[in-house]
PDB file as gemmi writes it, atoms N, CA and C in Angstrom:
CRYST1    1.000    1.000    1.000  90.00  90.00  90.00 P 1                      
ATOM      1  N   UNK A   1       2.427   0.754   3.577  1.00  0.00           N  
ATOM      2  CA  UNK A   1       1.452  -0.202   4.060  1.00  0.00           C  
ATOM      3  C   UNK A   1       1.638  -0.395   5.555  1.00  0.00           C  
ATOM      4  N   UNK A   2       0.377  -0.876   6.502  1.00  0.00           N  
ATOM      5  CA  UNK A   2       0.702  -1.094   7.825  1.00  0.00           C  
ATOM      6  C   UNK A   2       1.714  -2.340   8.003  1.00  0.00           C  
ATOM      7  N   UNK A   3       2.611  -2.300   9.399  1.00  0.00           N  
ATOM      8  CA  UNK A   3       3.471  -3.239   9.368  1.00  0.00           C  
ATOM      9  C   UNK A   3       3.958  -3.039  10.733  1.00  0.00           C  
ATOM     10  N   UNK A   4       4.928  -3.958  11.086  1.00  0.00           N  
ATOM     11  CA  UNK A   4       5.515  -3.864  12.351  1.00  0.00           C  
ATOM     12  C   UNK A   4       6.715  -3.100  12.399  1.00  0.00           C  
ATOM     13  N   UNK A   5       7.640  -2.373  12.505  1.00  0.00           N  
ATOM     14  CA  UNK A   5       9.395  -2.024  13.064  1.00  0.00           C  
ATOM     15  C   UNK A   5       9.699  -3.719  13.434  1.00  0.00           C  
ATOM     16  N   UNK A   6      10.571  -3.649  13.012  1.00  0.00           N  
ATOM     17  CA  UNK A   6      11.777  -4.375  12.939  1.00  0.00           C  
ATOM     18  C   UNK A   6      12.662  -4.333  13.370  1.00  0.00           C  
ATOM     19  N   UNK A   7      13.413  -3.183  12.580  1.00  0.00           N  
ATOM     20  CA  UNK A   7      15.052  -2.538  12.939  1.00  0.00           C  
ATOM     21  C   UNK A   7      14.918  -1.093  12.975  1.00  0.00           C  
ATOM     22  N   UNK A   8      15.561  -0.504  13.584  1.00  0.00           N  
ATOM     23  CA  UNK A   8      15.567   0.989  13.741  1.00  0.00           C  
ATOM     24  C   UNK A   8      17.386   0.978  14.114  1.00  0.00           C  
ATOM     25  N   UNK A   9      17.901   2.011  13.362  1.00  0.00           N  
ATOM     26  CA  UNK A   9      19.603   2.704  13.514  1.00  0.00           C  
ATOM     27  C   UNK A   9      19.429   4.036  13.116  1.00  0.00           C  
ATOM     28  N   UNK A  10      19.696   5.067  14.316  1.00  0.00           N  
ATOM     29  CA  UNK A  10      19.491   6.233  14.500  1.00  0.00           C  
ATOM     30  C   UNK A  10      20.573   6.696  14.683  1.00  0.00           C  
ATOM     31  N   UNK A  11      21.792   6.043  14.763  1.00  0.00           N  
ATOM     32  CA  UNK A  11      22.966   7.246  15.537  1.00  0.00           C  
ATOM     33  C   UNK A  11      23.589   7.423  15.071  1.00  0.00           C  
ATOM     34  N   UNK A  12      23.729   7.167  13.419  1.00  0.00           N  
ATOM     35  CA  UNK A  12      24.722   7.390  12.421  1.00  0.00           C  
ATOM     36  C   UNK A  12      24.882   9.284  12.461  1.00  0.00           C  
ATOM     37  N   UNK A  13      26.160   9.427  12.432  1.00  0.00           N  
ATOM     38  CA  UNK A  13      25.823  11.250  12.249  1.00  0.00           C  
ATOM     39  C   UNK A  13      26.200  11.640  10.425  1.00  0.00           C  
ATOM     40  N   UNK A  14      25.529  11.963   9.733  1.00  0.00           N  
ATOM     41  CA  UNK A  14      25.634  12.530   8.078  1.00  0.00           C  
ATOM     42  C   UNK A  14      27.868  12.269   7.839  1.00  0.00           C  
ATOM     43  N   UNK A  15      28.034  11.370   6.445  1.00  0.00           N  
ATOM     44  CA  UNK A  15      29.275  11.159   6.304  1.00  0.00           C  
ATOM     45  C   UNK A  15      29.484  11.944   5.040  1.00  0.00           C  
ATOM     46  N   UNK A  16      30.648  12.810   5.172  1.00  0.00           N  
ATOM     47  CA  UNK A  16      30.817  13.435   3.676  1.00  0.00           C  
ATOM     48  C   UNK A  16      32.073  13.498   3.269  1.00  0.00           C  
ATOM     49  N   UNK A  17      32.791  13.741   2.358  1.00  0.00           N  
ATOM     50  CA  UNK A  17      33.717  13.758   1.598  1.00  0.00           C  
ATOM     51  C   UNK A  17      35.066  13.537   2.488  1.00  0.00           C  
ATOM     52  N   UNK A  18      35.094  13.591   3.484  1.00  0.00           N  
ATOM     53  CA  UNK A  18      36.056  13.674   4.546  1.00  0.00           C  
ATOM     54  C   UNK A  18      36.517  11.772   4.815  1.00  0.00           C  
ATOM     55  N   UNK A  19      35.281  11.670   4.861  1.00  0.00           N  
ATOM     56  CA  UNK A  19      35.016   9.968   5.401  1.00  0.00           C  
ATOM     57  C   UNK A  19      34.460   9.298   4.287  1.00  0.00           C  
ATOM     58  N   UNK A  20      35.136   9.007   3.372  1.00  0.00           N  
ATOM     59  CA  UNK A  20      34.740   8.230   2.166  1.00  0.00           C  
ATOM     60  C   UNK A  20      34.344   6.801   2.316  1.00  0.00           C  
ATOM     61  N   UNK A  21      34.969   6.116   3.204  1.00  0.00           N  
ATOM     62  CA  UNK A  21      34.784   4.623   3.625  1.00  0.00           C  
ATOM     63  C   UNK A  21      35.169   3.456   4.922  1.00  0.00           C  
ATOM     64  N   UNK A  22      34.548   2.886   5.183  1.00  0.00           N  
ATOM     65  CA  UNK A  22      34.948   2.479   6.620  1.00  0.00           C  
ATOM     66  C   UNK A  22      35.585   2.129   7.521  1.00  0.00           C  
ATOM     67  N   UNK A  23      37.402   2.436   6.520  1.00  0.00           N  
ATOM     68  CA  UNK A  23      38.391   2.400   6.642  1.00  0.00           C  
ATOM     69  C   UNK A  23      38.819   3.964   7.581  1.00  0.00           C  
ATOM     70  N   UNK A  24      37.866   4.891   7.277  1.00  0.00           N  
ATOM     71  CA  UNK A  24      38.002   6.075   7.553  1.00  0.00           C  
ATOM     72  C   UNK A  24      36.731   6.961   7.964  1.00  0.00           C  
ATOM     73  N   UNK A  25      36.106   6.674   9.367  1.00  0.00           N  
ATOM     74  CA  UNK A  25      34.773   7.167   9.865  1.00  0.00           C  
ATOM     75  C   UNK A  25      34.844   8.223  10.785  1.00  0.00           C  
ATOM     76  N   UNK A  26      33.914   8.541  10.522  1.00  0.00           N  
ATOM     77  CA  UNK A  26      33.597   9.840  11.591  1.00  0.00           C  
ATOM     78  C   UNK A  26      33.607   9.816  12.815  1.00  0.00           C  
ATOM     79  N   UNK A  27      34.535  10.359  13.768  1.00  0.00           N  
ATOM     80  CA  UNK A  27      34.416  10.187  15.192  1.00  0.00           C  
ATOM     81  C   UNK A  27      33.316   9.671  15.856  1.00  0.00           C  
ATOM     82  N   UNK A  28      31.866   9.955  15.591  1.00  0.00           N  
ATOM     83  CA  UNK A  28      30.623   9.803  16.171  1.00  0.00           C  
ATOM     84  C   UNK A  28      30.160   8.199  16.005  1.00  0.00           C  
ATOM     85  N   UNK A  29      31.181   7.398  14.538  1.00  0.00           N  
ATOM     86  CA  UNK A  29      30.327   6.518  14.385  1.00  0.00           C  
ATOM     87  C   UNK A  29      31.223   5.437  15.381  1.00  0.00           C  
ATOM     88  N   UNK A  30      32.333   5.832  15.954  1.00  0.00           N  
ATOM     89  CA  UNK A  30      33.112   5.004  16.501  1.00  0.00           C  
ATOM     90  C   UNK A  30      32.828   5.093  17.800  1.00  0.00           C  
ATOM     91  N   UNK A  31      32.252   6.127  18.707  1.00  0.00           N  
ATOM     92  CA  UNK A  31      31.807   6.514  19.702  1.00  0.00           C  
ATOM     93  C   UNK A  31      29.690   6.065  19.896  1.00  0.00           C  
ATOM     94  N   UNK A  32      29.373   5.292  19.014  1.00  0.00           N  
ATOM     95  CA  UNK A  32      28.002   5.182  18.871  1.00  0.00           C  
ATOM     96  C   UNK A  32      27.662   4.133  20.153  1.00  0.00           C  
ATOM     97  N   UNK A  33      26.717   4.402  20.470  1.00  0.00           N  
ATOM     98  CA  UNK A  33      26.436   2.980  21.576  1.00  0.00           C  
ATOM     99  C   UNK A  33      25.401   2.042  21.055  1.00  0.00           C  
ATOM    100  N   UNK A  34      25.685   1.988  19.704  1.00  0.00           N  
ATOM    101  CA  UNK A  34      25.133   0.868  18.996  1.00  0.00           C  
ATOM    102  C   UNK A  34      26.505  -0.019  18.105  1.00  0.00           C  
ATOM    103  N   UNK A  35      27.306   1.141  18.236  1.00  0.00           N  
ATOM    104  CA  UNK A  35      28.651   0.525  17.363  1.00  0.00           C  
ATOM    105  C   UNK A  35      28.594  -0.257  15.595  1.00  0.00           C  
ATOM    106  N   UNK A  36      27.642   0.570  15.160  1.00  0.00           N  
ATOM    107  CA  UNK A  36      26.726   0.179  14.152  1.00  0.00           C  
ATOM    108  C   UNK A  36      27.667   1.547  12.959  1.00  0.00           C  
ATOM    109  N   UNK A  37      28.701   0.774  12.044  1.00  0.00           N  
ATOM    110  CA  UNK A  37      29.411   1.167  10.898  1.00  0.00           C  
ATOM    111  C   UNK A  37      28.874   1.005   9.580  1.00  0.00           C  
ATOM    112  N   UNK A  38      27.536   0.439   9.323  1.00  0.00           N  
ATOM    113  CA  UNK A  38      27.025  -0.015   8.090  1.00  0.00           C  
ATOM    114  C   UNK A  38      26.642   0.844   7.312  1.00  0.00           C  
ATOM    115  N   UNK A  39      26.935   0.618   5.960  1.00  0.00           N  
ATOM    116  CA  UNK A  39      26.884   1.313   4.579  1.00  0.00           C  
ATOM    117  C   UNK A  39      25.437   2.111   4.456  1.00  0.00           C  
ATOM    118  N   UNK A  40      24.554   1.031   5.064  1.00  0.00           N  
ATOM    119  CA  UNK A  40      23.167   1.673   4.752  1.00  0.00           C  
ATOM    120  C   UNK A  40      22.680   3.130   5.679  1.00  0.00           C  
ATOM    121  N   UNK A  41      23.468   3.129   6.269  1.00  0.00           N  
ATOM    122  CA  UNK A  41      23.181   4.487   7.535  1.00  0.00           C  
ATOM    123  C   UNK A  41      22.296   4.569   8.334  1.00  0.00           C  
ATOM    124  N   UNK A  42      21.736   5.398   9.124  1.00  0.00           N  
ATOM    125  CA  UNK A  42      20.370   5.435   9.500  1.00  0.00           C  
ATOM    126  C   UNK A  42      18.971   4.993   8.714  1.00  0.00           C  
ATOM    127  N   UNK A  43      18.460   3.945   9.386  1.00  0.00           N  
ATOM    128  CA  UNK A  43      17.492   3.354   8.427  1.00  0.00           C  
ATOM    129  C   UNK A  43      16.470   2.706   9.456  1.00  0.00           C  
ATOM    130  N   UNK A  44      14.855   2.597   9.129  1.00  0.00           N  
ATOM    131  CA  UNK A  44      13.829   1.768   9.767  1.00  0.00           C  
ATOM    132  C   UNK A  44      13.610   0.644   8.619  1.00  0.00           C  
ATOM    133  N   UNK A  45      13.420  -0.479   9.326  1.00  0.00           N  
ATOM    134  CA  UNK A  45      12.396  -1.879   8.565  1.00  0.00           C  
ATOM    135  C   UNK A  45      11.483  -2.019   8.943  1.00  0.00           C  
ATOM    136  N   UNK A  46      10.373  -2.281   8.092  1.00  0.00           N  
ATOM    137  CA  UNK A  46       9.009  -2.794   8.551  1.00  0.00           C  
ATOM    138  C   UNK A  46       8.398  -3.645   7.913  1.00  0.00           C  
ATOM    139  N   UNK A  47       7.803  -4.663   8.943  1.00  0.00           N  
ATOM    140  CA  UNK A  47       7.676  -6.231   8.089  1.00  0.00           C  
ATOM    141  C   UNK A  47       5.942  -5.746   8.061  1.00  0.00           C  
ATOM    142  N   UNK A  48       5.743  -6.193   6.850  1.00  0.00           N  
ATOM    143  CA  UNK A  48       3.853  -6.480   6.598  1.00  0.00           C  
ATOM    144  C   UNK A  48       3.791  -8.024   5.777  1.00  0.00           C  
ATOM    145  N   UNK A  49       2.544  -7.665   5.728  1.00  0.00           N  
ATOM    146  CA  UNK A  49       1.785  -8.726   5.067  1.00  0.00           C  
ATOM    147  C   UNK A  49       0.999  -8.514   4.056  1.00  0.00           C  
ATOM    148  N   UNK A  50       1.090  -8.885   2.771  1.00  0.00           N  
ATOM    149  CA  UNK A  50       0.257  -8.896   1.615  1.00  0.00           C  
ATOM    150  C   UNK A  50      -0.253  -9.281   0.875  1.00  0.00           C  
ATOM    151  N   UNK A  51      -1.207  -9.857   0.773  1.00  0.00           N  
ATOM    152  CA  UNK A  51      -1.600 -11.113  -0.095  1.00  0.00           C  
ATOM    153  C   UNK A  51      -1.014 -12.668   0.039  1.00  0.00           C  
ATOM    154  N   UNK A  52      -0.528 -13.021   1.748  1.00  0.00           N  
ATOM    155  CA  UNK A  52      -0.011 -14.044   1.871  1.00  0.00           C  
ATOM    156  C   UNK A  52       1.445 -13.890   2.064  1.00  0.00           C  
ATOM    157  N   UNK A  53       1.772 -13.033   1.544  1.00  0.00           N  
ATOM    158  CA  UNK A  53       3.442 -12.861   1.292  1.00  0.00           C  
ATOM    159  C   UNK A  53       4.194 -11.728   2.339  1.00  0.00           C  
ATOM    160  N   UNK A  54       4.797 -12.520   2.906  1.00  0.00           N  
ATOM    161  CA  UNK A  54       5.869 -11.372   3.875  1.00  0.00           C  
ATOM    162  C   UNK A  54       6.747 -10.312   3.459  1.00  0.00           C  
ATOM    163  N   UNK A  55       6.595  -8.896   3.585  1.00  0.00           N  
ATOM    164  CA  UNK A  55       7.561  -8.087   2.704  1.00  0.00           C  
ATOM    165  C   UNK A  55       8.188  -7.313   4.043  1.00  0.00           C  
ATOM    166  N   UNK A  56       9.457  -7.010   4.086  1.00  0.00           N  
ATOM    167  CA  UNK A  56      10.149  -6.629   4.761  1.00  0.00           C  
ATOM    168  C   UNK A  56      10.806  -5.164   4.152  1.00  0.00           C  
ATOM    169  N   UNK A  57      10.423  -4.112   4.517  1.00  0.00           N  
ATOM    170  CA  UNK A  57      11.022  -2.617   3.425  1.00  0.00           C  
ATOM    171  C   UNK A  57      11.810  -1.925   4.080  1.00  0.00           C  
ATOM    172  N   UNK A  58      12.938  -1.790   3.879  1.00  0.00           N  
ATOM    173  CA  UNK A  58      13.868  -1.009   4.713  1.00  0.00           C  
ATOM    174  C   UNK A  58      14.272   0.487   4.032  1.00  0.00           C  
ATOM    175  N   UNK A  59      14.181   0.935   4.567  1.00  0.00           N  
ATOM    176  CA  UNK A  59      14.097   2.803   4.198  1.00  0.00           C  
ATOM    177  C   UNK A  59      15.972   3.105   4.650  1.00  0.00           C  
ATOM    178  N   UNK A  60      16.732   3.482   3.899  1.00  0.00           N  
ATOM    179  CA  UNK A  60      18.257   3.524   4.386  1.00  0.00           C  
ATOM    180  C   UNK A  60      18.626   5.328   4.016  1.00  0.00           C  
ATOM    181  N   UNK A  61      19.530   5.672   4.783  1.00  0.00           N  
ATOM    182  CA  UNK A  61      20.451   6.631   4.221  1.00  0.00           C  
ATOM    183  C   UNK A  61      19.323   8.062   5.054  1.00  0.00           C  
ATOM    184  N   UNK A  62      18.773   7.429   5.939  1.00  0.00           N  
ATOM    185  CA  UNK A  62      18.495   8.541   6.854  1.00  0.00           C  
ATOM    186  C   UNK A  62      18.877   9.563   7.826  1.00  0.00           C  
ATOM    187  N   UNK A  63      18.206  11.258   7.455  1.00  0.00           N  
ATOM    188  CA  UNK A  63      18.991  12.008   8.414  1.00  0.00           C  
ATOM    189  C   UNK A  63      19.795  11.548   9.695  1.00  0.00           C  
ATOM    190  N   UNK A  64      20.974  12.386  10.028  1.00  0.00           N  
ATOM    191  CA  UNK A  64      21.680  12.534  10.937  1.00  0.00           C  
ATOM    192  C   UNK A  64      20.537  13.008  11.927  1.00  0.00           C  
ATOM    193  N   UNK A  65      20.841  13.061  13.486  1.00  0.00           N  
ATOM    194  CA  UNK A  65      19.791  13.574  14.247  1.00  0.00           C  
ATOM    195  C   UNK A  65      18.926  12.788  14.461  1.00  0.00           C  
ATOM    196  N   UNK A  66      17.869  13.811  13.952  1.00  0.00           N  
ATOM    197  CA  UNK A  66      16.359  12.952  14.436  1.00  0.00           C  
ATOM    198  C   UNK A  66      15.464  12.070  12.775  1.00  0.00           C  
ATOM    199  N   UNK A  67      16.225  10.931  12.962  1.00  0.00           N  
ATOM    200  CA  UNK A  67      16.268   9.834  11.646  1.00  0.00           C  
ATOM    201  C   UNK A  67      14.454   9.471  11.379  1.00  0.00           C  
ATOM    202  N   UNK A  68      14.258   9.190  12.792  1.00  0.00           N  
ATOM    203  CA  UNK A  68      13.128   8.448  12.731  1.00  0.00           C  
ATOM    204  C   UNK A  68      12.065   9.150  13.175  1.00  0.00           C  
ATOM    205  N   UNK A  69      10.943   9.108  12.395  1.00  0.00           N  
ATOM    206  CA  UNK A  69       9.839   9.404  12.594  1.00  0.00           C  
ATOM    207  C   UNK A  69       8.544   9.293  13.756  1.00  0.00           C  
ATOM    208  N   UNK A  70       7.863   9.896  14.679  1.00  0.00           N  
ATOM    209  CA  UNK A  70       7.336  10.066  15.411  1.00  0.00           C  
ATOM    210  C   UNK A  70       6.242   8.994  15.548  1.00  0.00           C  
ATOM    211  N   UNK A  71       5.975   7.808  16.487  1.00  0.00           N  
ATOM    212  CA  UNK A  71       4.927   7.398  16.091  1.00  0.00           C  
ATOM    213  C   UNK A  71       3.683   8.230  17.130  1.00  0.00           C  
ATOM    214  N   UNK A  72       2.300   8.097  16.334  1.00  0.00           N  
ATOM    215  CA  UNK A  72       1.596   9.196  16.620  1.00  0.00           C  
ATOM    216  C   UNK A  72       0.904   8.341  18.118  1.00  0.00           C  
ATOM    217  N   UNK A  73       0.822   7.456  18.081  1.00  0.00           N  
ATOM    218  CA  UNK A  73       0.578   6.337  19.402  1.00  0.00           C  
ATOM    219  C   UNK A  73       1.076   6.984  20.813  1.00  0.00           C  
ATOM    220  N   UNK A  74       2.098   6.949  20.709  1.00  0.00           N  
ATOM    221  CA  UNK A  74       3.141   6.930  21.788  1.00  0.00           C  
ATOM    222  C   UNK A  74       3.592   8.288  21.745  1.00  0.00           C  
ATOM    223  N   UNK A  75       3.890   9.187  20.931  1.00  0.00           N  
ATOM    224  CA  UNK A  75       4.540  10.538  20.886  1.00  0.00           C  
ATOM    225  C   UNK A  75       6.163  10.019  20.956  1.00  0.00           C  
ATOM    226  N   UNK A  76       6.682   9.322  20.711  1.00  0.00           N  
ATOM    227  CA  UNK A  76       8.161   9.162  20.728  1.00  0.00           C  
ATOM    228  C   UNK A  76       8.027   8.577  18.997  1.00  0.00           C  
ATOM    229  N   UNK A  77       9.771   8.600  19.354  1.00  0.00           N  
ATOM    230  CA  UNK A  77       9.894   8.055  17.683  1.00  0.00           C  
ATOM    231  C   UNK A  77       9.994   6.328  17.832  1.00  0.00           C  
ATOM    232  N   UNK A  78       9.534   5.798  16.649  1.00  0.00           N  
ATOM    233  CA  UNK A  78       9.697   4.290  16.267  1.00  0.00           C  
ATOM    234  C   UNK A  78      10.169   3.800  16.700  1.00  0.00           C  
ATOM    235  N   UNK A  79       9.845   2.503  17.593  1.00  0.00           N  
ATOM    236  CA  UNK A  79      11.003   1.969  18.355  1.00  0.00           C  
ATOM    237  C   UNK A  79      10.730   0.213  17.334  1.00  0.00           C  
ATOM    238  N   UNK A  80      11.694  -0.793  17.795  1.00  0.00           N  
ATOM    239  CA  UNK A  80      10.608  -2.053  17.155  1.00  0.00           C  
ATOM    240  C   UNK A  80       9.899  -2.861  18.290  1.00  0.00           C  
ATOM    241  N   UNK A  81       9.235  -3.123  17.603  1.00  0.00           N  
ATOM    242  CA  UNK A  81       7.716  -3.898  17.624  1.00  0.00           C  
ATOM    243  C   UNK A  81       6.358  -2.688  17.561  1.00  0.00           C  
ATOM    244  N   UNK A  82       6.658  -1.602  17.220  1.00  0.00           N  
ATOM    245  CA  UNK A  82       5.587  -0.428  17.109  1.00  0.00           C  
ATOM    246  C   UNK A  82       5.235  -0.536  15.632  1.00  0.00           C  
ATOM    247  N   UNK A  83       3.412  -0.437  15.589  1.00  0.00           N  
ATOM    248  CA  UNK A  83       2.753  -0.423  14.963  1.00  0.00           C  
ATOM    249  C   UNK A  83       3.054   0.658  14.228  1.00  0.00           C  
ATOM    250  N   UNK A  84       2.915   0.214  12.757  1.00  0.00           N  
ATOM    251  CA  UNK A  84       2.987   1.472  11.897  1.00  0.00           C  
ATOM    252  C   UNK A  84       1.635   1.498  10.411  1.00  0.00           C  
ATOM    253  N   UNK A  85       1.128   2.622  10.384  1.00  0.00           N  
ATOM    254  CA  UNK A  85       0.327   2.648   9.798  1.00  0.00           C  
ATOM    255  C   UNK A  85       0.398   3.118   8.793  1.00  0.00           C  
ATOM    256  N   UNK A  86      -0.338   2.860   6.973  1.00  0.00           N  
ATOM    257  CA  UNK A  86      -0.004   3.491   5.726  1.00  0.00           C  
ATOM    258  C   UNK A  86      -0.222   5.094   5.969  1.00  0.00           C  
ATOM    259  N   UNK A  87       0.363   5.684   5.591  1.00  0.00           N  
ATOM    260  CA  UNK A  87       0.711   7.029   5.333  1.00  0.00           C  
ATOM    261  C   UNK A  87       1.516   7.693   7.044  1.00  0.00           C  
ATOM    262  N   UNK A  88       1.561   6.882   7.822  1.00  0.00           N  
ATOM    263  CA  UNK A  88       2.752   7.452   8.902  1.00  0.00           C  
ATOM    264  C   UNK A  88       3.817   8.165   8.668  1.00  0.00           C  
ATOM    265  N   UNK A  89       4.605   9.328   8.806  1.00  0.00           N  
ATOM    266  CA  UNK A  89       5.849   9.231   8.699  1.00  0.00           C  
ATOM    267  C   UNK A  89       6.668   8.532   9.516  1.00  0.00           C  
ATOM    268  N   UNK A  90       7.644   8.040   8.858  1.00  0.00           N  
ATOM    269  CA  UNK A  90       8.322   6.771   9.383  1.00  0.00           C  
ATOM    270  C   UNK A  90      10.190   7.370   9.904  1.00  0.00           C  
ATOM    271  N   UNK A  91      10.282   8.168   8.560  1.00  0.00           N  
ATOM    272  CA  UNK A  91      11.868   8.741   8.878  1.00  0.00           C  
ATOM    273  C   UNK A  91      12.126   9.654   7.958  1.00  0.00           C  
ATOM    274  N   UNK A  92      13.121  10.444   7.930  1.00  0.00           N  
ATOM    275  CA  UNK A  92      13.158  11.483   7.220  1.00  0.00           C  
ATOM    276  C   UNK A  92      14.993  11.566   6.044  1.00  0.00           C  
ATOM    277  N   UNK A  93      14.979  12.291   4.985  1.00  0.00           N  
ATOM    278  CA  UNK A  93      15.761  11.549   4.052  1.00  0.00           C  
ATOM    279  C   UNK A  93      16.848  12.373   4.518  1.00  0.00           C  
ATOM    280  N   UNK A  94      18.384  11.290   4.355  1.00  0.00           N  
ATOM    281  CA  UNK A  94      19.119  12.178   4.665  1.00  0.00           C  
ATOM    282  C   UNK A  94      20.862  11.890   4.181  1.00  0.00           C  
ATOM    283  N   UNK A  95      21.961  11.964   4.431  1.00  0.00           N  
ATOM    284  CA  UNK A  95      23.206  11.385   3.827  1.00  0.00           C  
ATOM    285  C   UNK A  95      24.305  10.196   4.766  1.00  0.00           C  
ATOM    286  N   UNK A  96      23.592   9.852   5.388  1.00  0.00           N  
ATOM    287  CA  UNK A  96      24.065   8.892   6.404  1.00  0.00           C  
ATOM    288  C   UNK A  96      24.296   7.977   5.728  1.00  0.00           C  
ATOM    289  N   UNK A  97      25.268   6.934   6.207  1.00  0.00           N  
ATOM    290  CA  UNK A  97      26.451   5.606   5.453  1.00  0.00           C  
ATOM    291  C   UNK A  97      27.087   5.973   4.643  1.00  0.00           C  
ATOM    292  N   UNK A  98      26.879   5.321   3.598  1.00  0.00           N  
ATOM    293  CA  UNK A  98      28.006   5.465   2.566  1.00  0.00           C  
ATOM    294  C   UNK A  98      27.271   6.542   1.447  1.00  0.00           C  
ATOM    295  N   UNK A  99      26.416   7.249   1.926  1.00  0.00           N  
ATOM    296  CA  UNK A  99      25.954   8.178   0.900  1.00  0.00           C  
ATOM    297  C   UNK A  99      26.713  10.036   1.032  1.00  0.00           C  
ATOM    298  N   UNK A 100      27.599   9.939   0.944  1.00  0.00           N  
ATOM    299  CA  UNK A 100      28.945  10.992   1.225  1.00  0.00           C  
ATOM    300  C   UNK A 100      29.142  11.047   0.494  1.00  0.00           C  
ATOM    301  N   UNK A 101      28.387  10.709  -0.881  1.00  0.00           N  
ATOM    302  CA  UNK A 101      28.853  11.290  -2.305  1.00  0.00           C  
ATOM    303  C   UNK A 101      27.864  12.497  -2.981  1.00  0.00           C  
ATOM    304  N   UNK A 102      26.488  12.241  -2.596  1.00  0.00           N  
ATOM    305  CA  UNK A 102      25.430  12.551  -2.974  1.00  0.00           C  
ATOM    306  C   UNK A 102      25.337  14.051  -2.868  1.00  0.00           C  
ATOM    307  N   UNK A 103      24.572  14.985  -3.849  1.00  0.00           N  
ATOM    308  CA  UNK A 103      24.481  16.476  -3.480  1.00  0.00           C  
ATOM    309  C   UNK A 103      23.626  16.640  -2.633  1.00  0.00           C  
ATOM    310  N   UNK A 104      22.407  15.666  -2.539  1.00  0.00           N  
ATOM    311  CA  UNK A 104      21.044  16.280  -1.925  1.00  0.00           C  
ATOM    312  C   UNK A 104      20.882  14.991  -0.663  1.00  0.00           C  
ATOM    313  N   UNK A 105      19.668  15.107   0.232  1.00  0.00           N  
ATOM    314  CA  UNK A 105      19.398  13.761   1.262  1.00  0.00           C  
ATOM    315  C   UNK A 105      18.596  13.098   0.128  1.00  0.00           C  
ATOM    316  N   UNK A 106      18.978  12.019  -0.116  1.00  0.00           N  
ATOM    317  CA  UNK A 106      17.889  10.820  -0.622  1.00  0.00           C  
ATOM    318  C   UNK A 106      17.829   9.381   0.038  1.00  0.00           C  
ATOM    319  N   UNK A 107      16.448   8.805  -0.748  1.00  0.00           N  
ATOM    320  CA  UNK A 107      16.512   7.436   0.091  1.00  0.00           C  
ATOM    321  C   UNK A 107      16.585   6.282  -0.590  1.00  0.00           C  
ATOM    322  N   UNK A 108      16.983   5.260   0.108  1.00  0.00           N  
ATOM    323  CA  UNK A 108      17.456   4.095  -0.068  1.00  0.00           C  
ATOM    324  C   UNK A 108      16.581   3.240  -0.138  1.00  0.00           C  
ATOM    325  N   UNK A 109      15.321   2.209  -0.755  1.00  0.00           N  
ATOM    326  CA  UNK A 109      14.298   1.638  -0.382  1.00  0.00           C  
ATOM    327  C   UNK A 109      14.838   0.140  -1.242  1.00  0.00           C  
ATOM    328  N   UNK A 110      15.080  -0.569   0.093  1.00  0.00           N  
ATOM    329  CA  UNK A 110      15.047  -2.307  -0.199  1.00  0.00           C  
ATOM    330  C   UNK A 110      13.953  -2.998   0.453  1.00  0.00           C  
ATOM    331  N   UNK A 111      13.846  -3.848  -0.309  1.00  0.00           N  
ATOM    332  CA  UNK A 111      12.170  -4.865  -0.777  1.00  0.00           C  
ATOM    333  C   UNK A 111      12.858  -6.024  -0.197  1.00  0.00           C  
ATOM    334  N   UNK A 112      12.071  -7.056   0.568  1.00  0.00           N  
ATOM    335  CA  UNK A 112      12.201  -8.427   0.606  1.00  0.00           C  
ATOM    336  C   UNK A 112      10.736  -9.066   0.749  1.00  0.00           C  
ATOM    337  N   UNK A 113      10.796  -9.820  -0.398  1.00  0.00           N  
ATOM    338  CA  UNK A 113       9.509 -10.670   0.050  1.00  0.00           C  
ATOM    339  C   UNK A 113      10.242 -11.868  -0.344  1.00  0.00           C  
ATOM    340  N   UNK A 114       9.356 -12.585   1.343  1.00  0.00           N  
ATOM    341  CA  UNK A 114       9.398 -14.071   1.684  1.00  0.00           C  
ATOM    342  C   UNK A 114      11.047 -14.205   1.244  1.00  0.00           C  
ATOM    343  N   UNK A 115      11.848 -13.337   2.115  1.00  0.00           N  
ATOM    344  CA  UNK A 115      13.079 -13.622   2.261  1.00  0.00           C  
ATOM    345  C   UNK A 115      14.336 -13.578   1.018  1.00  0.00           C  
ATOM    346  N   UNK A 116      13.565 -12.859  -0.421  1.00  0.00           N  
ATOM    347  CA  UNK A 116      14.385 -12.854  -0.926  1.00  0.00           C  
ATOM    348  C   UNK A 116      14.406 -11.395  -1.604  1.00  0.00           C  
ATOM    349  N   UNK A 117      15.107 -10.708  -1.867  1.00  0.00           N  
ATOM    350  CA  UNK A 117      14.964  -9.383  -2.675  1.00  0.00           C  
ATOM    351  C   UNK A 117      14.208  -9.386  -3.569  1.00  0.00           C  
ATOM    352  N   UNK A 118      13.687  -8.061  -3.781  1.00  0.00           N  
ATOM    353  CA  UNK A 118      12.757  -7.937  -4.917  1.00  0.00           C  
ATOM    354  C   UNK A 118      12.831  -6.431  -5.668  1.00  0.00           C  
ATOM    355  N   UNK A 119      12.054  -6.012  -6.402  1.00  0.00           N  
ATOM    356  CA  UNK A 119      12.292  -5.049  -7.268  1.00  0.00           C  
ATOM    357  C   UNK A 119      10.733  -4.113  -6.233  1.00  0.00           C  
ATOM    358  N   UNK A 120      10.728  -3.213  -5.349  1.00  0.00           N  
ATOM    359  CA  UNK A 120       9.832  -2.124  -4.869  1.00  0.00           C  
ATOM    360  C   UNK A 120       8.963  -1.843  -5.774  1.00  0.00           C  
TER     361      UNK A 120                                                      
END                                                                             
């Protein structure tokens, strides 16, 4: 659905079997100039509006690299406060945070409406 950016974390680099937990990270994530160690990894939020109700969707566990998706506006990728429109690509799936267990890139999709979790 259309919505605003929020949050954008891009500099996570892919964690695997080496770096099981945040006791034990990957050189890159300690060297980040966001200094951003969180479980969820590379991830965008985008707040909309729906029927009255504020939903906030955060997309987690996005590629290493180039995480985030291009907005077609601007030719750069997502920054926040950039408009995003239904069917945009937004980010691309990948093993960043704590997903160093996983065989394949998948994604992470958390729901908040009107501030409290919900079921997507």
């Amino acid at each position: 659905m259309d919505g605003i950016v929020t949050r954008v974390v891009s500099s996570q680099p892919d964690r695997d079997g080496k770096y099981p937990n945040k006791k034990k990270l990957p050189p890159a994530y300690l060297s980040n100039t966001n200094n951003d160690t969180d479980d969820a990894g590379n991830r965008i939020t985008i707040k909309s509006e729906l029927d009255g109700d504020i939903l906030l969707h955060s997309y987690w566990h996005l590629q290493a690299g180039n995480a985030i998706g291009i907005n077609p506006s601007t030719g750069k990728q997502y920054v926040v406060g950039d408009k995003v429109r239904k069917g945009d690509i937004i980010g691309y799936t990948g093993r960043t945070g704590n997903a160093y267990n996983v065989p394949n890139p998948h994604l992470h999709l958390n729901m908040r409406k009107n501030g409290k979790n919900c079921n997507p």
